[in-house]
N, C-alpha and C positions, 0 to 999 in steps of 0.2 A: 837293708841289704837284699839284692835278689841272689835265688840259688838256682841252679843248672844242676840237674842229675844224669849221670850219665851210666849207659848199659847198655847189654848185649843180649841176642838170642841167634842160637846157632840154627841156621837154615838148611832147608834137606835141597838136593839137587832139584834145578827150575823151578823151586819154588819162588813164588813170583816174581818170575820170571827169568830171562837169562841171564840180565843184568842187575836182578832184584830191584830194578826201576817202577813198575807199576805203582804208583803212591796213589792213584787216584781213588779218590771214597769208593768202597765197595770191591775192590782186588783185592788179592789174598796178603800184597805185604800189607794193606793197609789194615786187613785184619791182624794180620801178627803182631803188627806195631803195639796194640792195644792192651797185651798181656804174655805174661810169660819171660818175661825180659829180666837178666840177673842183674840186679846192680852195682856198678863199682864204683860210683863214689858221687860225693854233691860237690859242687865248686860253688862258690860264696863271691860277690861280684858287688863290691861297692863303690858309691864315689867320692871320694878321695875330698875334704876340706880343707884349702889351703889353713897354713896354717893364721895367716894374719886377718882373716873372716872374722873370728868369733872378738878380736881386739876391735878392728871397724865396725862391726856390730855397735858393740860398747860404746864406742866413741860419740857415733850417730847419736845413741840414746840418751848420754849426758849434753849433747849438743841441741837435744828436741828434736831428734828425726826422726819418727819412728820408722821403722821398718818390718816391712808383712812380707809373705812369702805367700807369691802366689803361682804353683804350679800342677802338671799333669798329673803327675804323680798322686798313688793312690795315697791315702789319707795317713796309714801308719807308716808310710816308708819318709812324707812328709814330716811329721812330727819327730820320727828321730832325727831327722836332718835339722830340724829347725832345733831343736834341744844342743846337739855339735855347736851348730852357730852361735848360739844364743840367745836365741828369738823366744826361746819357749824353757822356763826353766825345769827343771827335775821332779817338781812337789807337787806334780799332778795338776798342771794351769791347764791343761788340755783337755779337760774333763768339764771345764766352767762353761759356763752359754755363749756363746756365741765367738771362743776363741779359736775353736776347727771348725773349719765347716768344710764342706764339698762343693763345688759349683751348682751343682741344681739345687741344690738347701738352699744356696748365697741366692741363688736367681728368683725362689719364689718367696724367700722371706722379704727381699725388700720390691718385691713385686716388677722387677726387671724395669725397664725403659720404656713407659707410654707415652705419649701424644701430650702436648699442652693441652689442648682444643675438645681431642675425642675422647682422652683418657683408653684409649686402646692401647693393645700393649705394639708394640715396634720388634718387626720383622727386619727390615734389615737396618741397621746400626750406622749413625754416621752419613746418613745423606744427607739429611735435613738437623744438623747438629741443636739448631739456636731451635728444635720446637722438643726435644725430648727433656722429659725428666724424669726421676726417678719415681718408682708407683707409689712406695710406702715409706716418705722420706723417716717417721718416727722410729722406724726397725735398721734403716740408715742410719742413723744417729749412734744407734747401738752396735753399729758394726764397727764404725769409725772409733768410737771407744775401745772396743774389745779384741776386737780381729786381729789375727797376728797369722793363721794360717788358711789358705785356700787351698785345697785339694783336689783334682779331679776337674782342672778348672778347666773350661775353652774358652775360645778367642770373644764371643761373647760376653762369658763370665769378667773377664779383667778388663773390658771395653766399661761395663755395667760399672765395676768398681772403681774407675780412674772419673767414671761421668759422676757418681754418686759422690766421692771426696771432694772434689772441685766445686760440685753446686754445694755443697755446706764448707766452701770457703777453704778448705785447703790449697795449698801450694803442692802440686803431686808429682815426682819421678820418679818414669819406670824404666829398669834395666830387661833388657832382652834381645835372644839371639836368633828365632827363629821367624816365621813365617806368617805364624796365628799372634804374635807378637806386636805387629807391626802396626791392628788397630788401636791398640793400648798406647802405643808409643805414639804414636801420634797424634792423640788425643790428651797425652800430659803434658804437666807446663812446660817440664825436661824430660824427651827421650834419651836415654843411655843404652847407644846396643853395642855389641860387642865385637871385635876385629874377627873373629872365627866365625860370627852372625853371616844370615842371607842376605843378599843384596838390597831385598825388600824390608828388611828389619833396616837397615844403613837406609834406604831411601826414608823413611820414616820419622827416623830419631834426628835429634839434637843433635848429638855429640854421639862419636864412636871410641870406645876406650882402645887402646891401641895393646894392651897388656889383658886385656880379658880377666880382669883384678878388681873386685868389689872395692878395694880400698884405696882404688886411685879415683874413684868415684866418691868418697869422703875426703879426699885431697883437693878434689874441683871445688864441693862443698866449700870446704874451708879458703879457697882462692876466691870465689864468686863474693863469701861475706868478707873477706879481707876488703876486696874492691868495693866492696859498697861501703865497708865502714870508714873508708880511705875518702871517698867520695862524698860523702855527709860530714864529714869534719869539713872538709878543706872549702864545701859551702858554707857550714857555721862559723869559720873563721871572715869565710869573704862577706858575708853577710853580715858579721859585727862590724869588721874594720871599716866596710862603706857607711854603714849606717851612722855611727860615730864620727867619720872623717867628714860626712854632708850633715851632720848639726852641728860642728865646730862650725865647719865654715860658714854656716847659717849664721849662728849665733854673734862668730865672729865679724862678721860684713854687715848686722845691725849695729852691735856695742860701735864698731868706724864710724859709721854713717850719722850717729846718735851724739856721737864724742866727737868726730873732726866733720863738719857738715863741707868743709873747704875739699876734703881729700876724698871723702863721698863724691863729689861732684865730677870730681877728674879722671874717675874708675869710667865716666861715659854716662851721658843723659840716655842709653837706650838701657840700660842693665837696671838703673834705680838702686845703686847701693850694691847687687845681689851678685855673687860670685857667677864666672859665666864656666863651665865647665867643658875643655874642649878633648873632643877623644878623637884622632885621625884612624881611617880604618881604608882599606884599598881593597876595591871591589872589583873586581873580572871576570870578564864575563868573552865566552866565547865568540871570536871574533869580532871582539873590541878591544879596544888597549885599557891598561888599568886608570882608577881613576881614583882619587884621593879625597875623600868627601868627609866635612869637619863637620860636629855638631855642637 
């Protein structure tokens, strides 16, 4: 939660100035600013978690997704957030090694992005993709285990951690709305940025959520493995029934040819017994007519 305090201090005639405008370092309101002020009260200013977050959360996790939280935000206003969510639970997981960290911690622990070649470390990110990699992939390792929050992160920091998952073989999707966003996202297998996002996060990404709703983002999830699981059946089906249907008719066009040598002979001297398989298929092609070609 951030707080705002708010107060007064009463001013004597032209004191700085006519309009009490002078703010600039070293005029007199900018002195006055600095003490003497009563105050009347703090106002408490948070962000609001829907409420079907912390169930998509869960969801993810029994599905094998993890999900990390990697934002600007400093480090304890991160942690209560991720605890709301359910990223981080109550019994003190936030205290263990390497489950908070800060973007400059993240960046020199696993020795940020150097060079295949020179082992130098890499200034700017993303031009030459296919030669960087991570400096200290064994502290890598430990993060991909552990890590659940980034705090304090920049566009660097989440570029570093979307390169570092990927090379140790993850499948990685990042959600985001803004601007320093947009190297991260384009560097995951799935960009997810959001309808309220910049236009450069949208250039970016994948796919734009139109509802700006973490849990329609575990509804793609759940659509992408439907379709693929839909898709792998309906090969291992086609892939038995042919395989099966072509040793029948193997088997059965020797036992003919073995048993009736009279009705072997009449299937055609060019086949020799063997089923002739004919599949018609019509080929078109631009500025020619179609054409019907058997094999």
């Amino acid at each position: 939660m951030r707080t705002i305090a708010f107060g007064y201090k009463d001013l004597k005639e032209n004191e700085g100035g006519i309009e009490h405008d002078e703010k600039e370092e070293g005029s007199k309101i900018y002195d006055i600013e600095k003490e003497g002020l009563t105050l009347i009260g703090i106002a408490g200013i948070k962000d609001i978690i829907r409420e079907e977050v912390p169930g998509a959360v869960q969801t993810c996790a029994l599905a094998g997704v993890r999900v990390r939280m990697v934002t600007g935000d400093n480090k304890i206003t991160a942690i209560a957030i991720a605890k709301e969510c359910g990223i981080l639970n109550d019994a003190g997981e936030e205290n263990e090694e390497c489950v908070c960290m800060e973007g400059p911690e993240f960046n020199e622990f696993v020795g940020s992005l150097v060079d295949k070649k020179t082992k130098e470390r890499i200034l700017v990110m993303g031009k030459n993709a296919k030669d960087e990699t991570i400096g200290n992939l064994t502290n890598m390792k430990k993060v991909r285990d552990k890590l659940k929050v980034l705090a304090r992160s920049r566009p660097n920091d989440k570029y570093i951690m979307v390169s570092g998952l990927r090379q140790l073989g993850d499948i990685v999707a990042v959600t985001g709305d803004g601007t320093n966003d947009a190297p991260a996202l384009k560097k995951a297998d799935v960009g997810f940025a959001m309808k309220t996002g910049t236009q450069v996060a949208h250039s970016a990404a994948d796919i734009i959520i139109q509802d700006d709703n973490f849990a329609s983002i575990v509804k793609a999830c759940k659509w992408g493995r439907n379709v693929y699981d839909n898709i792998r059946r309906f090969l291992q089906f086609q892939l038995t029934v042919n395989v099966v249907a072509l040793i029948t008719s193997f088997i059965g066009s020797v036992i003919i040819r073995v048993t009736s040598p009279s009705y072997s002979t009449s299937l055609g001297k060019s086949y020799h017994g063997l089923p002739c398989f004919s599949c018609s298929c019509y080929l078109g092609t631009k500025g020619r007519s179609s054409q019907q070609t058997t094999i």
